[in-house]
C-alpha positions in Angstrom: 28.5 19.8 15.1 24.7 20.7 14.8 23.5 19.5 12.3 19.5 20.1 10.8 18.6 17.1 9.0 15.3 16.7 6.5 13.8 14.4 4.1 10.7 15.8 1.7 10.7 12.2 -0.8 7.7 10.3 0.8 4.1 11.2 2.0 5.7 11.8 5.5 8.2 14.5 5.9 10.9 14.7 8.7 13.2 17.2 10.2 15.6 16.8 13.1 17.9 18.9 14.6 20.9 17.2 16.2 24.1 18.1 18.1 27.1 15.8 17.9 24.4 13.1 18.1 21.8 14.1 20.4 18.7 15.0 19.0 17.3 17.9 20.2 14.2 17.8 18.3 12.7 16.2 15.5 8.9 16.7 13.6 7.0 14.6 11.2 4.6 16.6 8.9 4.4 17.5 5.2 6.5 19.0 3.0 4.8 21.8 2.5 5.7 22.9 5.9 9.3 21.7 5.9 10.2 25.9 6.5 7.8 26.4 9.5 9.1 22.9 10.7 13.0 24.2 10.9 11.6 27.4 12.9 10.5 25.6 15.2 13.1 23.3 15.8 15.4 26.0 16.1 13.2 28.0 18.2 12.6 25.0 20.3 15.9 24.2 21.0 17.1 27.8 22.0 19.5 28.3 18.9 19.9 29.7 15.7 20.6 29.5 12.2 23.4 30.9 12.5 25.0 28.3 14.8 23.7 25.4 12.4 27.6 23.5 11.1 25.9 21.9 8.2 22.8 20.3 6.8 22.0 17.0 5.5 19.0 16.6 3.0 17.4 13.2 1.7 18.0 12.9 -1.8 15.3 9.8 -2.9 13.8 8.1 -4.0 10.4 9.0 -3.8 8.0 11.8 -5.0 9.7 13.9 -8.0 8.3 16.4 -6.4 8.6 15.9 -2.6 13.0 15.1 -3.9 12.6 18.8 -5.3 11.4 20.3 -2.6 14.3 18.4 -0.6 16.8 19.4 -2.4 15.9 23.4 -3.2 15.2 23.9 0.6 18.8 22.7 1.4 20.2 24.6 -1.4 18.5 27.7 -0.7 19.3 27.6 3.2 23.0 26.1 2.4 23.4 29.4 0.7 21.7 31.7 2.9 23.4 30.2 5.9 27.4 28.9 4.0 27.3 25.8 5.0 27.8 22.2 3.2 25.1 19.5 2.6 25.3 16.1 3.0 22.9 14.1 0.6 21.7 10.6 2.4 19.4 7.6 0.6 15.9 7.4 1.5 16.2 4.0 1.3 19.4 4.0 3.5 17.6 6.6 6.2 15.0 4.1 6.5 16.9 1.0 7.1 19.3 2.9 9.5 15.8 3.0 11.5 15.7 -1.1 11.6 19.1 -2.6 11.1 18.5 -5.7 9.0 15.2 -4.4 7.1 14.9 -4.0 3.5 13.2 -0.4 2.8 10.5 -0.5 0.2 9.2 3.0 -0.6 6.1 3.4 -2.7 7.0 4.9 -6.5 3.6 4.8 -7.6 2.2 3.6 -10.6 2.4 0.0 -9.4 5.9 0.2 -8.3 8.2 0.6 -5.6 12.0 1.7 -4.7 14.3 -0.6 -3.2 17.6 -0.2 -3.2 19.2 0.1 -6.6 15.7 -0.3 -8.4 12.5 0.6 -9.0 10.4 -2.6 -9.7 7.0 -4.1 -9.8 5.8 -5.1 -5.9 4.8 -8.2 -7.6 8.7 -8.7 -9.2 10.5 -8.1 -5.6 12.0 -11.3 -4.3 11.5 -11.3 -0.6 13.1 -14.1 1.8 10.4 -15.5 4.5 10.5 -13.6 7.8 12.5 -10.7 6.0 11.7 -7.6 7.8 10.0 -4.9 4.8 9.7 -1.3 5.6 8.4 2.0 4.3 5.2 3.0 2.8 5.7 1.0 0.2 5.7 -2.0 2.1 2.7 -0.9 4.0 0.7 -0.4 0.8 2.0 -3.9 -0.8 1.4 -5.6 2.8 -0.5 -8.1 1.7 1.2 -9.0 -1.7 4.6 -9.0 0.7 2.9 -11.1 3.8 2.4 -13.8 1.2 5.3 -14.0 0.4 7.0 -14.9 4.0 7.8 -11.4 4.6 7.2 -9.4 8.2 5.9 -6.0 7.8 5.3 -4.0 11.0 1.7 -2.5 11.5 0.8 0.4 10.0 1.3 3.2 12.2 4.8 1.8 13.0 7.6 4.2 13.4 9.7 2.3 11.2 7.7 3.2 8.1 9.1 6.7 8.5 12.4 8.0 7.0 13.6 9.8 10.0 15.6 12.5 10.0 17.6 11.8 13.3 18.9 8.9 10.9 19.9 11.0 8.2 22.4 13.3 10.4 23.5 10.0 11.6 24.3 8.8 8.4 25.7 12.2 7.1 29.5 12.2 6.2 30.2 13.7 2.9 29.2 16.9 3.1 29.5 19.4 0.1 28.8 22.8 -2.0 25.2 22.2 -2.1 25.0 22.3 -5.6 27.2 19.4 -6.1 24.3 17.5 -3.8 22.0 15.4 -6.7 18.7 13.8 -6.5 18.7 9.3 -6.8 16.2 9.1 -9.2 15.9 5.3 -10.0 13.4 5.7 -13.0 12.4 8.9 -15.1 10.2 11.6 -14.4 6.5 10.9 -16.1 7.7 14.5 -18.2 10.7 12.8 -19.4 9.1 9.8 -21.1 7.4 11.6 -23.6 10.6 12.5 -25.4 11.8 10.8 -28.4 
């Protein structure tokens, strides 16, 4: 099954593109460029759309935004190309990358994503020498470090919600449209309303 994987939800987007497990090429860029990045995975692995089985898409958390842009690539192409999506966690992406690791992603406005939640950095309970991943682990580093926690340096490939991990992960594959965003607090837009 080829599958082409991508996730647009943190600073850092990824796209793989991987055949019954082998990864014949994956890209770390913006999301902004998630459209030229699937060109040239295809082109660079010699096939094309039209031999891609299915697609799997991270859903979130992260950027409202960078989720959207996720979600209405895979949709769009899904439909273009009649094939099903397969939604995968952020978070769970991310921790497929270092078994064991809790994956904090940075929500802004003084708070991050963990699984389940979106919490204060200051409120997340973190065991001593628990491995912490994810940008929101490298922006809280030193709140976390006091804490007892392990946080790899900066540049460490483990911050990044790969998308190899994502086809990996992908299982449940679906109409696209049945595919939804994990948003784990609202939008800024929907606070406002009474």
């Amino acid at each position: 099954m080829l599958i082409l994987a991508f996730d647009t939800a943190t600073d850092i987007a990824t796209s793989a593109l991987v055949s019954d497990g082998e990864i014949l090429g994956e890209r770390t860029s913006r999301a902004v460029t998630l459209l030229e990045d699937v060109d040239a995975l295809l082109r660079q692995a010699g096939t094309h759309t039209r031999e891609v089985d299915a697609l799997a898409v991270g859903i979130g958390p992260g950027s409202f935004t960078g989720v959207r842009i996720g979600l209405s690539t895979a949709r769009g192409l899904a439909l273009a190309l009649g094939v099903p999506v397969a939604g995968i966690s952020t978070l769970d992406a991310l921790e497929a990358g270092a078994p064991g690791a809790l994956a904090v992603i940075d929500a802004r406005r003084h708070e991050v994503f963990v699984p389940g939640r979106a919490l204060a950095p200051a409120a997340l309970v973190v065991e001593p020498g628990r491995l912490c991943i994810g940008n929101g682990a490298v922006r809280y580093r030193d709140m976390f470090e006091a804490k007892g926690a392990e946080i790899p340096p900066d540049g460490d490939d483990r911050h990044v919600p790969r998308a190899r991990f994502h086809a990996q992960l992908a299982r449940d594959f679906r109409p696209a449209e049945e595919v939804e965003p994990l948003y784990l607090r609202l939008p800024d837009a929907d606070k406002t309303r009474s």
